[in-house]
DSSP file (Angstrom, degrees, kcal/mol; ACC not computed):
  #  RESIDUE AA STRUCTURE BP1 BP2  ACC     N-H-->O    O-->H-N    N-H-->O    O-->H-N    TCO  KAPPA ALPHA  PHI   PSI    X-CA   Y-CA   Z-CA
    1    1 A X     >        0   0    0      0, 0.0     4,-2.6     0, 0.0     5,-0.4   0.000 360.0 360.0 360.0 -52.4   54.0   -8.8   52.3
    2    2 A X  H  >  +     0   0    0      2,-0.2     4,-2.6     1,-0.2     3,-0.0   0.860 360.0  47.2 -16.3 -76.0   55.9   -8.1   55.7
    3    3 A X  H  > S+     0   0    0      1,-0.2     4,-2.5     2,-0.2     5,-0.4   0.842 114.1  43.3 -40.1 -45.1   54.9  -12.0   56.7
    4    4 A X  H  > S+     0   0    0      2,-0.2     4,-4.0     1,-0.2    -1,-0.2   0.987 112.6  50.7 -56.8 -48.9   55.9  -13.5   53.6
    5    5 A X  H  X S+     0   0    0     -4,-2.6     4,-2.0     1,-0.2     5,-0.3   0.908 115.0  47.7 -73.7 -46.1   59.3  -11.4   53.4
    6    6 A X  H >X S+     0   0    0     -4,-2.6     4,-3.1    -5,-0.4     3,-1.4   0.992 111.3  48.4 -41.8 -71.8   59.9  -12.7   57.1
    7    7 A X  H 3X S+     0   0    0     -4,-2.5     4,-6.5     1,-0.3     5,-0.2   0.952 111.3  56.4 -27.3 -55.6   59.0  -16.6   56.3
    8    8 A X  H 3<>S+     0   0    0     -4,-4.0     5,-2.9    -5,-0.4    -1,-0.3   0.849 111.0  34.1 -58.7 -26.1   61.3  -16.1   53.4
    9    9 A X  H X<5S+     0   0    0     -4,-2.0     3,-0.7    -3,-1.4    -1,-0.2   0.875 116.5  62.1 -76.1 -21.3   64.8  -14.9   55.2
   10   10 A X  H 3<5S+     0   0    0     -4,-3.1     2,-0.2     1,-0.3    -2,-0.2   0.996 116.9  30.8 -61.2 -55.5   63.5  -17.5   58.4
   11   11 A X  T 3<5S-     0   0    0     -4,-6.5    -1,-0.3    -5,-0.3    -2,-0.2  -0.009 115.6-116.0 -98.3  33.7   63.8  -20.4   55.7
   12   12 A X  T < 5 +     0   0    0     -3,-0.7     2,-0.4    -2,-0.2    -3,-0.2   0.789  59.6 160.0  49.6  68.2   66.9  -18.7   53.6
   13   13 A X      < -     0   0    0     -5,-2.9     2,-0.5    -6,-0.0    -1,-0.2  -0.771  35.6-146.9 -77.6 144.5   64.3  -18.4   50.3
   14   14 A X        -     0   0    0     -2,-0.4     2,-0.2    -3,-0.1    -5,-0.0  -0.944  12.3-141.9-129.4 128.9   65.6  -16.0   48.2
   15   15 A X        +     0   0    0     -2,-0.5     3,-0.1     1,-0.2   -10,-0.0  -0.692  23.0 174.2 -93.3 159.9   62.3  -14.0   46.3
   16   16 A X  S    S+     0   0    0      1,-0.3     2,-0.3    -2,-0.2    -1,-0.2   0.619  72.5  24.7 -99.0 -24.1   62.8  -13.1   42.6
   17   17 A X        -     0   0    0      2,-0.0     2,-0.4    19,-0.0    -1,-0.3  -0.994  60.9-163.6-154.8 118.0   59.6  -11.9   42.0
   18   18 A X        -     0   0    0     -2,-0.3     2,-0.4    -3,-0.1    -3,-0.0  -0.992  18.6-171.5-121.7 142.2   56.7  -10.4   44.5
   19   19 A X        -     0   0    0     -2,-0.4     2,-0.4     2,-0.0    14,-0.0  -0.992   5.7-156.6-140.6 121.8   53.3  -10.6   42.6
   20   20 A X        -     0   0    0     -2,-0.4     2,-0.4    12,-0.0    -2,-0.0  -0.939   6.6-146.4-120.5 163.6   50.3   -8.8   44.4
   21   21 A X        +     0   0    0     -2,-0.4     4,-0.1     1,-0.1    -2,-0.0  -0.872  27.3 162.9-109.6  91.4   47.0   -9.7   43.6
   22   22 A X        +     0   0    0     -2,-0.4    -1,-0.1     2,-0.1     3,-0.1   0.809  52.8  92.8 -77.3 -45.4   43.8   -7.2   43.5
   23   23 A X  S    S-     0   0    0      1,-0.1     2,-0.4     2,-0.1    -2,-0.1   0.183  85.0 -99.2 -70.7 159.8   41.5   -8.9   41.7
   24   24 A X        -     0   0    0      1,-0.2     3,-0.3     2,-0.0    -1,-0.1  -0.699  24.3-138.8 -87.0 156.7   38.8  -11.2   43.2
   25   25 A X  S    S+     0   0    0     -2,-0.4    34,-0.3     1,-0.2     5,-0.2   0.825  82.0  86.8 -90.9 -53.8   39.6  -14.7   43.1
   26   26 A X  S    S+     0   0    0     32,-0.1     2,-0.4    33,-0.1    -1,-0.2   0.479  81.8  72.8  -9.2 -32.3   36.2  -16.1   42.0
   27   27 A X  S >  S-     0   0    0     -3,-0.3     3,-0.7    33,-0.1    33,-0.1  -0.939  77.9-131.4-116.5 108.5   37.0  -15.7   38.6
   28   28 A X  T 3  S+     0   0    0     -2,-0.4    -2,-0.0     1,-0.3    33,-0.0  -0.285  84.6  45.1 -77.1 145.7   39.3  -17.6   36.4
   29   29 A X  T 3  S+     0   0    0      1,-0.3    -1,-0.3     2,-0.0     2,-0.1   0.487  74.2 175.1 116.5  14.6   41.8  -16.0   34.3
   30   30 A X    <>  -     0   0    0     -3,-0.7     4,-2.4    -5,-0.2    -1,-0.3  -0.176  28.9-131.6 -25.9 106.7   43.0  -13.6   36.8
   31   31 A X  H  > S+     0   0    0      2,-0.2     4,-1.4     1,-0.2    -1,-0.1   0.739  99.2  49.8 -38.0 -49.7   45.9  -11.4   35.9
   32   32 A X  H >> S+     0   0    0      2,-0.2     4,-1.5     1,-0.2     3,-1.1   0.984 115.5  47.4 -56.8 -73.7   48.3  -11.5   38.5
   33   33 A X  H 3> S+     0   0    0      1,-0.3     4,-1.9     2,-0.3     3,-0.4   0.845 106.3  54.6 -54.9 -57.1   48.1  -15.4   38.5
   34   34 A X  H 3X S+     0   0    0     -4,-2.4     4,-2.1     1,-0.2     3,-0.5   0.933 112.6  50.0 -41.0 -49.8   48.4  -15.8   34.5
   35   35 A X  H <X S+     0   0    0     -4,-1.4     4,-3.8    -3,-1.1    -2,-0.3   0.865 110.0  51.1 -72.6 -45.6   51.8  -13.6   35.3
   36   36 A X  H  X S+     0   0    0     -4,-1.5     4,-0.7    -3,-0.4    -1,-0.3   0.886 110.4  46.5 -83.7  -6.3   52.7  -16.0   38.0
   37   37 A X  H  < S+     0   0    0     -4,-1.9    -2,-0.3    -3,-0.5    -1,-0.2   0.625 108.8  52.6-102.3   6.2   52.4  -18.7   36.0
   38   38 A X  H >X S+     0   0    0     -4,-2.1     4,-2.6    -5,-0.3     3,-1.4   0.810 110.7  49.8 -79.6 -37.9   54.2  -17.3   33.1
   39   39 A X  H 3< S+     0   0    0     -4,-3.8    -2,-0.2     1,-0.2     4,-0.2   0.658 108.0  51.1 -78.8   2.5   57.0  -16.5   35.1
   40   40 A X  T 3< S+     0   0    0     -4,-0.7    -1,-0.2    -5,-0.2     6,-0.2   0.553 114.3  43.0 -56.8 -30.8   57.1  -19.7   36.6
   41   41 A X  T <4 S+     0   0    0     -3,-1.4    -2,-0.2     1,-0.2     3,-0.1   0.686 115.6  50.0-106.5 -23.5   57.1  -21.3   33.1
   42   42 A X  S  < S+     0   0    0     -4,-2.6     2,-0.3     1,-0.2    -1,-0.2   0.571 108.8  57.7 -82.7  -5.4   59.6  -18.7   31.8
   43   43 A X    >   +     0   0    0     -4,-0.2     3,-2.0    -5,-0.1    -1,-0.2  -0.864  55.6 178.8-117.5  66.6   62.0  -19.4   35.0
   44   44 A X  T 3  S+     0   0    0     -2,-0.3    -4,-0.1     1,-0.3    -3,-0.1   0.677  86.6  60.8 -79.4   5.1   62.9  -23.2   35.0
   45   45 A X  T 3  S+     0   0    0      1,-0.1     2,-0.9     2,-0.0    -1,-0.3   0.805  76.5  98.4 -89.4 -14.7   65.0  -22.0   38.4
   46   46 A X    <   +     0   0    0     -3,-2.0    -3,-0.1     1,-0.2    -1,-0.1  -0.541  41.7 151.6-107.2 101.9   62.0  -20.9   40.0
   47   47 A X        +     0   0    0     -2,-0.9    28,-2.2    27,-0.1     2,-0.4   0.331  53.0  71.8-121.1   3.7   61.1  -24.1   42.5
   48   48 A X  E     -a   75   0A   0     26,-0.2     2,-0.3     2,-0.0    28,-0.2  -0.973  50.5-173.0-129.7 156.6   59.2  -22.2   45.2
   49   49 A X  E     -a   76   0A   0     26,-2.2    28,-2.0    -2,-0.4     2,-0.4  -0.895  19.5-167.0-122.8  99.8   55.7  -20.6   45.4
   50   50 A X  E     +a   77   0A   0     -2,-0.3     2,-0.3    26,-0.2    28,-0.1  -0.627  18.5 161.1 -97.4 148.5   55.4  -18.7   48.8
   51   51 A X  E     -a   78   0A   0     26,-1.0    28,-1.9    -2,-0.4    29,-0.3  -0.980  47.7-118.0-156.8 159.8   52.2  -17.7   49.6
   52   52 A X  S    S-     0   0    0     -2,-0.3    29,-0.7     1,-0.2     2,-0.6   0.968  88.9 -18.7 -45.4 -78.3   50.1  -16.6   52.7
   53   53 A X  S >> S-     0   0    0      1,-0.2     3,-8.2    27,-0.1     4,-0.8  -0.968  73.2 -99.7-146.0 138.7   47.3  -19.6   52.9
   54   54 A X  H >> S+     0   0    0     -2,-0.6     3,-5.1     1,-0.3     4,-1.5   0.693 117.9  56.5 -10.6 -77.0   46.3  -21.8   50.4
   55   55 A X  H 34 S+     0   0    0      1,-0.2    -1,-0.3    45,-0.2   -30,-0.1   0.579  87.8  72.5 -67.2  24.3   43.1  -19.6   49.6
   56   56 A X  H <4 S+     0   0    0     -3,-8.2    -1,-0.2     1,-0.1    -2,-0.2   0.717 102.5  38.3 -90.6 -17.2   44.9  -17.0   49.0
   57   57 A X  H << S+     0   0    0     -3,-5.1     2,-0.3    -4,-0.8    -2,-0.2   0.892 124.6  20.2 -91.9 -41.8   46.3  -18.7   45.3
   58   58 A X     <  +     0   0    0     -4,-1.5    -1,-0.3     1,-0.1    46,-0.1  -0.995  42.3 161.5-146.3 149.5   43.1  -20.3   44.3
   59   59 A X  S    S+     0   0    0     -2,-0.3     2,-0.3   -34,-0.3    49,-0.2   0.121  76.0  63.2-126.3  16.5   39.7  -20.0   45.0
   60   60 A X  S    S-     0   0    0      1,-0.1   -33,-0.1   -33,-0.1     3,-0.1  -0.923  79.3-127.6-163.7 136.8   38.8  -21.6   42.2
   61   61 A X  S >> S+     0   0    0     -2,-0.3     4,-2.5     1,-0.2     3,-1.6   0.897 105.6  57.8 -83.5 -23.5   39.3  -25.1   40.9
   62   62 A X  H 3> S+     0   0    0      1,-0.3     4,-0.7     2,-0.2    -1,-0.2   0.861 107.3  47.5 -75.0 -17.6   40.6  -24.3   37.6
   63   63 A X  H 34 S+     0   0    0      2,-0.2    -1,-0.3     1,-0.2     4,-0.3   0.323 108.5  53.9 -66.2   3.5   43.7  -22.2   39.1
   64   64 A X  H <4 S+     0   0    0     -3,-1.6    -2,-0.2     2,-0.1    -1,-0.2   0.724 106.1  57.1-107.9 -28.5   44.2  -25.0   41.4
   65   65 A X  H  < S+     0   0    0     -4,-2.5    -2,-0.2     1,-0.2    -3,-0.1   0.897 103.9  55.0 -46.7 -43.2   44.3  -27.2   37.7
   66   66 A X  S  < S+     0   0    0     -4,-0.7     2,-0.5    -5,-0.3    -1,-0.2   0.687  90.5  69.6 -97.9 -26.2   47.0  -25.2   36.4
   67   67 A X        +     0   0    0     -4,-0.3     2,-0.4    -3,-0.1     3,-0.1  -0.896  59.3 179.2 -86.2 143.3   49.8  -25.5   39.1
   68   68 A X    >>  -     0   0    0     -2,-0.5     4,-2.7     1,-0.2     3,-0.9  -0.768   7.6-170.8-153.0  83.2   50.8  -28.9   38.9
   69   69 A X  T 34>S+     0   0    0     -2,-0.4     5,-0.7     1,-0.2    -1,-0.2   0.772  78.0  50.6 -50.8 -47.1   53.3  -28.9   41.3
   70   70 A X  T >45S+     0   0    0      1,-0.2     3,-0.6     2,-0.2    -1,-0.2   0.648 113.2  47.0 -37.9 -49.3   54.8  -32.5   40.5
   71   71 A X  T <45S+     0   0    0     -3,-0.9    -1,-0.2     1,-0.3    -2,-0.2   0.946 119.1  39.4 -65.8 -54.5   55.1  -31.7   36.9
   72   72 A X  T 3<5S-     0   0    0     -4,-2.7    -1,-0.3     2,-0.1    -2,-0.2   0.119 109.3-119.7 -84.8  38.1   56.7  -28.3   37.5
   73   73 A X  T < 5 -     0   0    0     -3,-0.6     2,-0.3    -5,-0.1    -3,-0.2   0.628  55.0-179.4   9.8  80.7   58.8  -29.6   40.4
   74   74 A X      < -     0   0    0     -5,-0.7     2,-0.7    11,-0.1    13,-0.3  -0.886  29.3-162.1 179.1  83.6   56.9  -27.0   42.4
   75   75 A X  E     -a   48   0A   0    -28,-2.2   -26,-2.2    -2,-0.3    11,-0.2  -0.861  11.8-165.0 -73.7 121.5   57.3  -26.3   46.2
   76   76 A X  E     -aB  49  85A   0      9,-2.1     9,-2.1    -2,-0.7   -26,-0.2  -0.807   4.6-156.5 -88.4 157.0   54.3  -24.4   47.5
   77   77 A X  E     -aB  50  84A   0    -28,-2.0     2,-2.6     7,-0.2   -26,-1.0  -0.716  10.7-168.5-125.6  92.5   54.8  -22.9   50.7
   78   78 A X  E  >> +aB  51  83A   0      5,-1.4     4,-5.8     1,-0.2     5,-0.8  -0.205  18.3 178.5 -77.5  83.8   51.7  -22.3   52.5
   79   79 A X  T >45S+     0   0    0     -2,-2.6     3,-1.0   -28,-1.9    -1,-0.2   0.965  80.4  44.5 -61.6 -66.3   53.5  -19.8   55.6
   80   80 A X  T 345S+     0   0    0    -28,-0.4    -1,-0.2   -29,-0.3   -27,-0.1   0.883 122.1  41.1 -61.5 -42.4   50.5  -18.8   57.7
   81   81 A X  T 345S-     0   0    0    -29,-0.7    -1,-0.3     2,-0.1    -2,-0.2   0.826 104.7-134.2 -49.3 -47.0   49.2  -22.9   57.5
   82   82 A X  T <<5 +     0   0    0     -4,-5.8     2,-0.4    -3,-1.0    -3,-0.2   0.896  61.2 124.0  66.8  41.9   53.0  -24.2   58.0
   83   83 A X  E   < -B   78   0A   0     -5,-0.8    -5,-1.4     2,-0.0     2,-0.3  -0.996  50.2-150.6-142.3 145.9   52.8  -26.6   55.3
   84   84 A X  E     -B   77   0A   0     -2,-0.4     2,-0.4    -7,-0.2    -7,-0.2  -0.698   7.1-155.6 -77.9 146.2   54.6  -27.4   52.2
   85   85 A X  E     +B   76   0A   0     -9,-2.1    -9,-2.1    -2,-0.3     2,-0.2  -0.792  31.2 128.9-129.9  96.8   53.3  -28.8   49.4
   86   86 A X  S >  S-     0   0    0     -2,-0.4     3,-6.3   -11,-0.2   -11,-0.1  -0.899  70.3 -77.3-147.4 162.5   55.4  -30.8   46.8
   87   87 A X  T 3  S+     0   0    0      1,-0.3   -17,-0.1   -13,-0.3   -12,-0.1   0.828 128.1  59.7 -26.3 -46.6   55.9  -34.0   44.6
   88   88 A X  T 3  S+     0   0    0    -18,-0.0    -1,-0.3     2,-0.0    -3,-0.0   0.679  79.8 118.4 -51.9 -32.4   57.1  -35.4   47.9
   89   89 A X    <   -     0   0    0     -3,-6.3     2,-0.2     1,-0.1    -4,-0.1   0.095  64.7-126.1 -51.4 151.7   53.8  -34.8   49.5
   90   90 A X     >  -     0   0    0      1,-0.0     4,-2.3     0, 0.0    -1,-0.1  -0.474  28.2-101.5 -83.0 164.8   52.0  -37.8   50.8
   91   91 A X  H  > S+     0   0    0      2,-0.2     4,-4.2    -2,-0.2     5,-0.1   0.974 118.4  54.9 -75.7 -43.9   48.2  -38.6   49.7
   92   92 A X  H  > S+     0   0    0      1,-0.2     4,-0.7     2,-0.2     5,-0.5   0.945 109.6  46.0 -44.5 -79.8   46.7  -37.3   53.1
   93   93 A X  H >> S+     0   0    0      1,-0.3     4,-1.0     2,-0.3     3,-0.7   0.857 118.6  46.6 -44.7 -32.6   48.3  -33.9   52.8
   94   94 A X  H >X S+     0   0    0     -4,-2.3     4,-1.7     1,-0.3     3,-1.2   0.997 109.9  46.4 -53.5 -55.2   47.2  -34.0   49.3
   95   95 A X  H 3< S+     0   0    0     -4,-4.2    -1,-0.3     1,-0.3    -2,-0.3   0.056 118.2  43.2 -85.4  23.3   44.0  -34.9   49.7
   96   96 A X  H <X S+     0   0    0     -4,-0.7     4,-1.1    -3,-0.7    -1,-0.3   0.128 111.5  58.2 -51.6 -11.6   43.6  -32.3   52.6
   97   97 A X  H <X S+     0   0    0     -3,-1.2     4,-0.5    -4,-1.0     3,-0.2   0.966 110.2  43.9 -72.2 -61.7   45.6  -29.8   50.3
   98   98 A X  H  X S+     0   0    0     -4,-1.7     4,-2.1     2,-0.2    -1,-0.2   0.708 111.8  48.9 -75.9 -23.6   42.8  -30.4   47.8
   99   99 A X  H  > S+     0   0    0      1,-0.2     4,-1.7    -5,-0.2    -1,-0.2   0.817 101.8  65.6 -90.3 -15.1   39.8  -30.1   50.4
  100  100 A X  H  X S+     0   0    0     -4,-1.1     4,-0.6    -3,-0.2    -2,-0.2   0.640 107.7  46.9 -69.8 -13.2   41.5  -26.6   51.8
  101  101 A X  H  X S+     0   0    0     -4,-0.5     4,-1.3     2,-0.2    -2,-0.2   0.828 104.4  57.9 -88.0 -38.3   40.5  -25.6   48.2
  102  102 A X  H  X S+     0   0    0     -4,-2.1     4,-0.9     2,-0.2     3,-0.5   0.831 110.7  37.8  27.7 -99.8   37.6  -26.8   48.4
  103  103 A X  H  < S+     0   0    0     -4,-1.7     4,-0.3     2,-0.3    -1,-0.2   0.599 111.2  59.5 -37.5 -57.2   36.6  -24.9   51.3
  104  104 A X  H  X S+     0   0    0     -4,-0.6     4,-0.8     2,-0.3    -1,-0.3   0.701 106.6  43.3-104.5 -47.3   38.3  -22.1   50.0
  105  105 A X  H  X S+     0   0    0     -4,-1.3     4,-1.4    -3,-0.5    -2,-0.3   0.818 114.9  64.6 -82.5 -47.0   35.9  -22.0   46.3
  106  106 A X  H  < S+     0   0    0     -4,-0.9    -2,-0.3     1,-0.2    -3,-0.2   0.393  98.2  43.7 -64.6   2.2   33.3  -22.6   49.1
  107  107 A X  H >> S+     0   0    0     -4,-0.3     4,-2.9     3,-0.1     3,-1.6   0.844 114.4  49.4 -92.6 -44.0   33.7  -19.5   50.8
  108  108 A X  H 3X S+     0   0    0     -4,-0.8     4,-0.9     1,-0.3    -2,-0.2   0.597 112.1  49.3 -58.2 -30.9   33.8  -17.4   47.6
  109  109 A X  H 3< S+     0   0    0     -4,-1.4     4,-0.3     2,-0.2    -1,-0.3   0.319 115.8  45.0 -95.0  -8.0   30.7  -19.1   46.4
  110  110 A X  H X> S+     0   0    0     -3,-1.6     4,-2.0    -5,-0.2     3,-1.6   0.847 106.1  53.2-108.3 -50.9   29.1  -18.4   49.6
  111  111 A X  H 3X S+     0   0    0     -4,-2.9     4,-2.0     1,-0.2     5,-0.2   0.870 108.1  59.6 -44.6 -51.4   30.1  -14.9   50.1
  112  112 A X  H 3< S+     0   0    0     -4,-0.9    -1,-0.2     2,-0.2    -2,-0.2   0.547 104.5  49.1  -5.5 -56.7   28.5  -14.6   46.4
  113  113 A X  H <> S+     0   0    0     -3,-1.6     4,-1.5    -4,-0.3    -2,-0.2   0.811 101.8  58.1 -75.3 -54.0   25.3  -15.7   47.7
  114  114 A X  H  X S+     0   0    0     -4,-2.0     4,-2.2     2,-0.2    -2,-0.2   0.750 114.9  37.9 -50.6 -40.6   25.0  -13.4   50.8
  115  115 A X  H  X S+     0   0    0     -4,-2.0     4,-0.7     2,-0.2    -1,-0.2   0.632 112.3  52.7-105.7   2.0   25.3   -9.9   48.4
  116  116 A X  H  > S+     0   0    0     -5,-0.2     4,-1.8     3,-0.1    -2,-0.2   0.795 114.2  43.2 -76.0 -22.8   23.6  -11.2   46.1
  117  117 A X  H  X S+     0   0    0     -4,-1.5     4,-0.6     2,-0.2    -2,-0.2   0.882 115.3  52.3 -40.0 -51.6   20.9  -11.9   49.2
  118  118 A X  H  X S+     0   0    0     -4,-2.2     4,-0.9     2,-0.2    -1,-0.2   0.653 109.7  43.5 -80.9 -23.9   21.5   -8.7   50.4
  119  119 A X  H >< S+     0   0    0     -4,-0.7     3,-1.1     2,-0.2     4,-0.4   0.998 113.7  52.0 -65.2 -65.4   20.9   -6.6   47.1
  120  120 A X  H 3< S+     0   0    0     -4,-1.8     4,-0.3     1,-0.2    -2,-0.2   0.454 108.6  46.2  11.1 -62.3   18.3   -8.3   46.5
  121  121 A X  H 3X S+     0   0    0     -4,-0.6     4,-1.4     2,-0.2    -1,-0.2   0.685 116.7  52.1 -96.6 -55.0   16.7   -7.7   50.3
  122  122 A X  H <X S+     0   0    0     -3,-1.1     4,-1.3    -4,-0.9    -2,-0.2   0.667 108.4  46.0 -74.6 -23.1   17.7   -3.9   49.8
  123  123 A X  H  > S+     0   0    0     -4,-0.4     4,-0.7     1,-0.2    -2,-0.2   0.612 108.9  53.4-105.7   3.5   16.0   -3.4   46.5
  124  124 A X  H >> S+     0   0    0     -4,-0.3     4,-1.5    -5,-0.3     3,-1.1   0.969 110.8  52.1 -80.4 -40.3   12.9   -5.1   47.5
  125  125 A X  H 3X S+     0   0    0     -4,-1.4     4,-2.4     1,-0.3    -2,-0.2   0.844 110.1  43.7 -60.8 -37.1   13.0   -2.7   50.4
  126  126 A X  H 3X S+     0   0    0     -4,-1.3     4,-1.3     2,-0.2    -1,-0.3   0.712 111.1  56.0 -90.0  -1.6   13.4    0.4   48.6
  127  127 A X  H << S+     0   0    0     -3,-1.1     5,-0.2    -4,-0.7    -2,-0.2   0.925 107.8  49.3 -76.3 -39.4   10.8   -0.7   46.0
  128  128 A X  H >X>S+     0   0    0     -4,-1.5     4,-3.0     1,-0.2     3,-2.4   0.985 114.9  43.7 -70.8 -52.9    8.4   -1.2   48.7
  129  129 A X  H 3X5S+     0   0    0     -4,-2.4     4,-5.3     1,-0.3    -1,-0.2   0.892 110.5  52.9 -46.0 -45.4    9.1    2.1   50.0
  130  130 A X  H 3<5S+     0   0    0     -4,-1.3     4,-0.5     1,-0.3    -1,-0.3   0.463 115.9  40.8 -75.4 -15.4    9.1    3.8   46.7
  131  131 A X  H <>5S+     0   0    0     -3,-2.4     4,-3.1    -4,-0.2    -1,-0.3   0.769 115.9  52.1 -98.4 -37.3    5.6    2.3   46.0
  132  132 A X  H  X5S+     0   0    0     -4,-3.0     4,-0.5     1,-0.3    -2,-0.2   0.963 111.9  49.2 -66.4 -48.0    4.5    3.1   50.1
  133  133 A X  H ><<S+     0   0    0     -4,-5.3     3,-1.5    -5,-0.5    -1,-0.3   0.964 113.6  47.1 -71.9 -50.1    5.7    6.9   49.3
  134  134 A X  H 34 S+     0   0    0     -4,-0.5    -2,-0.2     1,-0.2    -1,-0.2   0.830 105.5  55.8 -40.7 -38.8    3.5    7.0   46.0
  135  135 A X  H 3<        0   0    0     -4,-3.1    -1,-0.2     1,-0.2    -2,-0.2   0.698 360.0 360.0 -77.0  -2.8    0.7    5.8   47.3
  136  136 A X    <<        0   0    0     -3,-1.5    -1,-0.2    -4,-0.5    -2,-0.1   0.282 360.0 360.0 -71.7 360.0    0.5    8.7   50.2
């Protein structure tokens, strides 16, 4: 929060609203994120979205559906990255905007894979053990 609140005074943002997010990103329909984008839709004054780094708003393509910056005349400000993102945007920045989400649903989907690996890996272990110690 510290960073953001910094970003914001550097570039005279003034925040209305600070929204933190607990929930895992993987997962559509996230609370925090419905909330910012009802206050966003309930706020027609509300033109900026600061956030750390891109995956830190969506991890997931269908949150990434649902901001439509263009429509909502819609900066994002992506602080730790140093990029904006708006109607104005060019198609490279988009279309790198869009492969940092990407990337971003491909960490989440990956992380996913590795504990489920790793439960997996652990309960075969203790099963074998748990047959090794019966059979003694």
């Amino acid at each position: 929060m510290r960073y953001l609140e910094d970003y914001a005074a550097k570039n005279n943002i003034q925040v209305s609203k600070a929204f933190k997010e607990a929930e895992t990103a993987k997962k559509a329909r996230r609370k925090q994120f419905g909330s910012i984008l009802d206050y966003i839709t309930e706020h027609d004054d509300i033109n900026i979205i600061l956030i750390e780094k891109t995956d830190w708003l969506y991890r997931n393509i269908k949150d990434w559906t649902k901001i439509d910056y263009e429509a909502m005349n819609l900066e994002i400000h992506l602080a730790k990255e140093g990029e904006i993102i708006s109607k104005e945007s060019g198609s490279s920045q988009n279309f790198m905007h869009g492969i940092k989400v990407l990337m971003a649903k491909n960490y989440v989907d990956n992380l996913s894979e590795e504990v489920r690996k790793g439960l997996d890996e652990k309960l075969k272990n203790e099963n074998s053990l748990v047959w090794y110690y019966r059979t003694l």
